[in-house]
N, C-alpha and C positions, 0 to 999 in steps of 0.2 A: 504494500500500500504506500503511496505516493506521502509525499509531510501534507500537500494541498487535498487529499483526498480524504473526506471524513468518513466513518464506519459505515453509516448507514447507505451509501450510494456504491459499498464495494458490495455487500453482500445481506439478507436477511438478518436479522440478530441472532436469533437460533440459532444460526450457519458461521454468524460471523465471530460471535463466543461463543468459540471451541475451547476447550479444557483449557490451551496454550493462555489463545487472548482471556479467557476470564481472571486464571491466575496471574498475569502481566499485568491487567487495569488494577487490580485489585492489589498489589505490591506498586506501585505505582505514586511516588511519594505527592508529586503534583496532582493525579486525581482524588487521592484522598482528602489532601487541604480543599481543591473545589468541590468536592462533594460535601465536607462539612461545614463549606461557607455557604452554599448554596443552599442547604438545609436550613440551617441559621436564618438564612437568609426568610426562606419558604414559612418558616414557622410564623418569622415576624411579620410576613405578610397574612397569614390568616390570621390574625389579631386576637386568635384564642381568648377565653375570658382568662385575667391575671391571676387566678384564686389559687394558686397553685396544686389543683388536683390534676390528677394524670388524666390524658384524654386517648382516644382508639382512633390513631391512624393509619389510613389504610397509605403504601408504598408504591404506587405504580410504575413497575420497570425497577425494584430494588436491586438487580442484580444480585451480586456479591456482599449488599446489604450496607457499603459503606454511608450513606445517606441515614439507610436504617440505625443504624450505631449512635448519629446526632438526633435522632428522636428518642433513641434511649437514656443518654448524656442530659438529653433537656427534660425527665421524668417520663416521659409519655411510652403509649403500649402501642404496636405497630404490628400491620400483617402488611406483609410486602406479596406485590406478585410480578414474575419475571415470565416472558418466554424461551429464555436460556436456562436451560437443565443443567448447563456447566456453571453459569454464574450461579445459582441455585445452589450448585456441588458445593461451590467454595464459602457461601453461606453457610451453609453448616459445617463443612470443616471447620469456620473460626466460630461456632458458637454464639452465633447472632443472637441476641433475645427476642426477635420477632417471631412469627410464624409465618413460612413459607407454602404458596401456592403457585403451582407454573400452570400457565395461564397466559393467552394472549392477548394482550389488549383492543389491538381490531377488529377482534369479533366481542365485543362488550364483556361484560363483566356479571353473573349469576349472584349481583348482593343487595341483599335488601335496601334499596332506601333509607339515607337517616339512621343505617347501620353502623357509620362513622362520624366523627364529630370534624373533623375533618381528612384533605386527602395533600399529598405532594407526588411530583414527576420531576426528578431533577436531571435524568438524564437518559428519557424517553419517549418522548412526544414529539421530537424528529422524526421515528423511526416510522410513526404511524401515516407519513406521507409519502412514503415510499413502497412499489408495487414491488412485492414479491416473485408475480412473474409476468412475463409480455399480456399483455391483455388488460391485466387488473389495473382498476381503477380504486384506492382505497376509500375517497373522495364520497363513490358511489354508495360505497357498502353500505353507508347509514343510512341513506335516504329511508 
């Protein structure tokens, strides 16, 4: 992969973390600072109430769970869902305290409403505009 070429337009995520790239991002000292500022980041912007009780966030595209890890850090309970069964792998090799679902996000999500108190995507909602195979239109899917 090119330095100008980013993940998502070389290959599917499923495809494109494979065992190698999952464990590379995830050792990876620069994504780990942006994943836990971005987090940071994410939290501040859902404005949570201040009262300091834990709340139930849902992770979409956790991957490898680094994002997950700053919802744990800032008190709160998180289910993460990826559709990489590698970044998945490496999740629980380090013992995430969330609970993991592999799950793809383009075809929606089987959770109740109001299930979570809120949700973040800090490094997956690129990947939902991009077609899988010649034909597809992801665009469509929702209609």
């Amino acid at each position: 992969m090119g330095k100008s070429e980013r993940p998502e337009h070389t290959a599917p995520p499923d495809i494109f973390y494979n065992e190698e790239e999952a464990r590379k991002y995830t050792t990876n000292s620069r994504m780990i600072a942006i994943q836990a500022s971005l987090t940071e980041r994410a939290l501040e912007l859902m404005a949570l109430p201040a009262d300091g009780l834990p709340r139930l966030l849902l992770d979409l595209g956790c991957g490898s769970g680094l994002s997950g890890e700053a919802l744990s850090e800032a008190g709160h309970v998180w289910v993460g869902c990826d559709i990489s069964a590698a970044m998945l792998d490496v999740a629980v090799d380090r013992e995430v305290e969330g609970d993991l679902v592999l799950s793809d996000l383009g075809h929606g999500l089987p959770l109740r409403p109001g299930a979570f108190d809120g949700a973040i995507s800090i490094s997956a909602v690129q990947w939902l505009c991009n077609a899988d195979k010649k034909g597809h239109e992801p665009r469509l899917a929702a209609r």
